[in-house]
MIBA-402379 format. One record per residue: residue in one letter; z, y, x of N, C-alpha, C, O, CB in turn; residue number from 1. Coordinates in steps of 0.001 Angstrom, whole numbers. Atoms other than C-alpha are relative to their C-alpha. Glycine has a CB too. Layout:
REM residues N
PT   type       n.z       n.y       n.x      ca.z      ca.y      ca.x       c.z       c.y       c.x       o.z       o.y       o.x      cb.z      cb.y      cb.x   seq
PT      A         Z         Y         X         Z         Y         X         Z         Y         X         Z         Y         X         Z         Y         X   NUM
...
***
This chain:
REM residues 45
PT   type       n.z       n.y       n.x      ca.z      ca.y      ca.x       c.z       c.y       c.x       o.z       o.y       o.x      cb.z      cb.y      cb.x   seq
PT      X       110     -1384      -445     51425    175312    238716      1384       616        95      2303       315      -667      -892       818      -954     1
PT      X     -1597      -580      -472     54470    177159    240012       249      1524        65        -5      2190      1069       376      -487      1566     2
PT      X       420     -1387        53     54821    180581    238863      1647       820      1052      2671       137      1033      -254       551     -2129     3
PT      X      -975      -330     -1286     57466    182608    241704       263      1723      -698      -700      2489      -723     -1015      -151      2037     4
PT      X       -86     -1217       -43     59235    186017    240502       864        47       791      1644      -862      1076       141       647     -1013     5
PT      X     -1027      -704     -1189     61071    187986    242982       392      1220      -449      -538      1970      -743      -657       280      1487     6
PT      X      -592     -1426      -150     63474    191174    242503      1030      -534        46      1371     -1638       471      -136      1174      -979     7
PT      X     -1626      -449      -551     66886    192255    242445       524       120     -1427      -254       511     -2297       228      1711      1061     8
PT      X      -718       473      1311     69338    191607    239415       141      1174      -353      -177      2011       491      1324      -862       -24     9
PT      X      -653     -1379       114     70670    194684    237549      1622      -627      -466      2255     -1675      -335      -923      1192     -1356    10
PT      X     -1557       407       818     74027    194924    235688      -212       -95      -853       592       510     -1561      1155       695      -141    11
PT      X      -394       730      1265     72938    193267    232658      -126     -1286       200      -245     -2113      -704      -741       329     -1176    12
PT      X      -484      1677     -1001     73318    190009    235317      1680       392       180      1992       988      1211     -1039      -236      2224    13
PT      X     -1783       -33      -322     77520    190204    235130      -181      -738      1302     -1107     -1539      1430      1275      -970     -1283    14
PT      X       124       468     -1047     78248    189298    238649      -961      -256       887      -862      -869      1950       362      -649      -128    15
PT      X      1575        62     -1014     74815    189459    240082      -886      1240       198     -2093      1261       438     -1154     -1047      -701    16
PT      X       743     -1402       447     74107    193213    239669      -150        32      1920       650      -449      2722      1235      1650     -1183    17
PT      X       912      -253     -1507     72019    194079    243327       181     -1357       501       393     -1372      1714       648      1302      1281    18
PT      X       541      1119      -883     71643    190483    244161     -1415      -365        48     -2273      -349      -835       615     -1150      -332    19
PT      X      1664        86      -111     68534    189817    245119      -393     -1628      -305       228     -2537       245      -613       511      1787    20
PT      X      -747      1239       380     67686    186688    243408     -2343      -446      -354     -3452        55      -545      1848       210     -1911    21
PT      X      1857       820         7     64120    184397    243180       -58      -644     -1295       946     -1096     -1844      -408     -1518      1365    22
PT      X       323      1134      1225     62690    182576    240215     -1027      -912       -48     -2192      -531      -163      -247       572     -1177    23
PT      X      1387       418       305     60662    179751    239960      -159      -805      -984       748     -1495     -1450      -606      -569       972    24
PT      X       -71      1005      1258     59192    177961    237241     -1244      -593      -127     -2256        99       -19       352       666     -1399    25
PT      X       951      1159      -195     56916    174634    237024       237      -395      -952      1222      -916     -1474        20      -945      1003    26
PT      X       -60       260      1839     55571    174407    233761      -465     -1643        83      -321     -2224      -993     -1488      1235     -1218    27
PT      X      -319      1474       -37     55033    170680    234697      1234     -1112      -283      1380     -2298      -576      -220      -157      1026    28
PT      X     -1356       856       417     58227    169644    234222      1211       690      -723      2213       161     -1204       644      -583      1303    29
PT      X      -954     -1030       739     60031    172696    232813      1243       153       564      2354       492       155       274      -346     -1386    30
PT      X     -1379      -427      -976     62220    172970    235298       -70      1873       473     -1129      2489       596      -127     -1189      1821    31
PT      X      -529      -930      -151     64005    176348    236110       882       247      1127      2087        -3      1125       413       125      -925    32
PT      X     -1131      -105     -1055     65222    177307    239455       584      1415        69      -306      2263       -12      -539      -393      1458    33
PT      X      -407     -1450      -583     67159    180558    240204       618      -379       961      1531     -1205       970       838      1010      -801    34
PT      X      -875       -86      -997     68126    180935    243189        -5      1531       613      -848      2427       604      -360     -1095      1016    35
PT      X      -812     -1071      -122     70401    183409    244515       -47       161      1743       635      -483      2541      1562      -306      -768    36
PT      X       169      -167     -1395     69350    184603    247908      1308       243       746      1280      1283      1403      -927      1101       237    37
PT      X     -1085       -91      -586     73054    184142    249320       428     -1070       314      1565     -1286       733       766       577      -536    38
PT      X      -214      1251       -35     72367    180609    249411       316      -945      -582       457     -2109      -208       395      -120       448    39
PT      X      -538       792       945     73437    179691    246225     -1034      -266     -1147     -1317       563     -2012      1247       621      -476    40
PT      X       727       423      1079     70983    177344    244132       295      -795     -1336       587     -1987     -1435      -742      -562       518    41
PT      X       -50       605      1696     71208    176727    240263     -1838      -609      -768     -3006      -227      -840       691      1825     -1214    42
PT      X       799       737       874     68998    174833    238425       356      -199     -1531      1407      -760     -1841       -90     -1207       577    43
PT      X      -465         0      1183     68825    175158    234646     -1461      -572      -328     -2602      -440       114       661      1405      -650    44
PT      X      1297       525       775     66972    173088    232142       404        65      -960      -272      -255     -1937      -632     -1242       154    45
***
């Protein structure tokens, strides 16, 4: 299952305050994507 949040960062994101930024997370594997609607994808586990 793949749960999807969507908004916009504030400034307690240093460097990401009004980025508009996606989250998803697949409790299948516990993976963690953010990605940064500017084209820039991180992956944290």
């Amino acid at each position: 299952m793949t749960k999807e949040f969507t908004g916009v960062s504030t400034a307690a994101s240093p460097g990401f305050a009004g980025t508009i930024w996606r989250v998803k997370y697949r409790n299948a594997d516990g993976e963690i994507r953010l990605e940064v609607l500017q084209g820039t994808l991180f992956t944290l586990f």
